[in-house]
N, C-alpha and C positions, 0 to 999 in steps of 0.2 A: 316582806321584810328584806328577804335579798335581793329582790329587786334594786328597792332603796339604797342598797349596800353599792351594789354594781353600778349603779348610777351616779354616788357622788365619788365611788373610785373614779369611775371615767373621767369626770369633772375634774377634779382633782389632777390628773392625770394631761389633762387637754390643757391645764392653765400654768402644769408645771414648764410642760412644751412650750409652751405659749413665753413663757419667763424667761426659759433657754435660747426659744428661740432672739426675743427682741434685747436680749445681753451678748447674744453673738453679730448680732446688726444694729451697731449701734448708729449708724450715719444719715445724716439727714440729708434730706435731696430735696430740690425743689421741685414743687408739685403744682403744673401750670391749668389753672380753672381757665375757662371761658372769660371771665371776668378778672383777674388778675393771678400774680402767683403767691404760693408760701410756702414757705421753709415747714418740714414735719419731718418726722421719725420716720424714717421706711417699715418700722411694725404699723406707724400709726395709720400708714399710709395702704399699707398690705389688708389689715386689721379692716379698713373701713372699706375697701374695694370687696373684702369678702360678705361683710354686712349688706351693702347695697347690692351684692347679688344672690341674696339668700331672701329680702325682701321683696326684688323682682321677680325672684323665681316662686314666690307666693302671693302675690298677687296675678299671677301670669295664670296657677296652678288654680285660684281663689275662681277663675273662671267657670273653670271646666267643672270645678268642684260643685257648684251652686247651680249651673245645668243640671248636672246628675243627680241633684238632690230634687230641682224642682221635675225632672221627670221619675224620679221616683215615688214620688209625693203623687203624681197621677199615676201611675204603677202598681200603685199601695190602693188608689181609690177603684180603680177598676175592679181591679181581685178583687175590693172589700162587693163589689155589685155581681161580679161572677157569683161568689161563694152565696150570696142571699140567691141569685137566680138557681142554681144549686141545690139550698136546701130548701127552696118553696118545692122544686122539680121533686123531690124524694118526698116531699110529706102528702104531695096528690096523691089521692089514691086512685089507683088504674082502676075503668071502667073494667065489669066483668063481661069476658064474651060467651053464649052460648056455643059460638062453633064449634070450640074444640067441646064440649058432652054432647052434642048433636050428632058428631061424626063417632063419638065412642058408641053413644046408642045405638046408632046405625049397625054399627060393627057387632054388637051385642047380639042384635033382631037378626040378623042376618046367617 
């Protein structure tokens, strides 16, 4: 619940910013594409250059991310074949040896 709370403060908070900010700049500048130009709002203009680097930085991030997931995913299958090699190894039961009551007897008779 206060999580929630603290969360839509921030919000709240980032889009007051966000109001302040693009009522203090209010001036449009041209904004020259590869392909032609257009007239925009320097928030809209700020607004959208931060967008397009928030989606490049997760798709960039999207990489690394889905490697690490797919060697976790064999990480996760190993361990699951240690842990059965593991517990087949604990439920053998150990052959038993005479040596060691052989050498007691010895020790006994002697």
């Amino acid at each position: 619940m206060v999580r929630r709370i603290i969360v839509v403060f921030l919000v709240l908070a980032v889009a007051a910013l966000a109001a302040i900010f693009a009522n203090l700049n209010p001036a449009v500048i041209p904004f020259d594409l590869a392909f032609g130009t257009i007239q925009a709002p320097l928030t809209l203009v700020i607004i959208a250059c931060l967008a397009l680097g928030w989606v490049l930085g997760l798709v960039s991030a999207s990489f690394m991310i889905f490697r690490m997931m797919a060697q976790r995913r064999t990480l996760r299958r190993s361990l699951r074949l240690v842990e059965k090699e593991v517990e087949n190894l604990r439920s053998m039961s150990l052959p038993e040896t005479n040596a060691g009551s052989n050498d007691q007897q010895s020790a006994e008779n002697a």
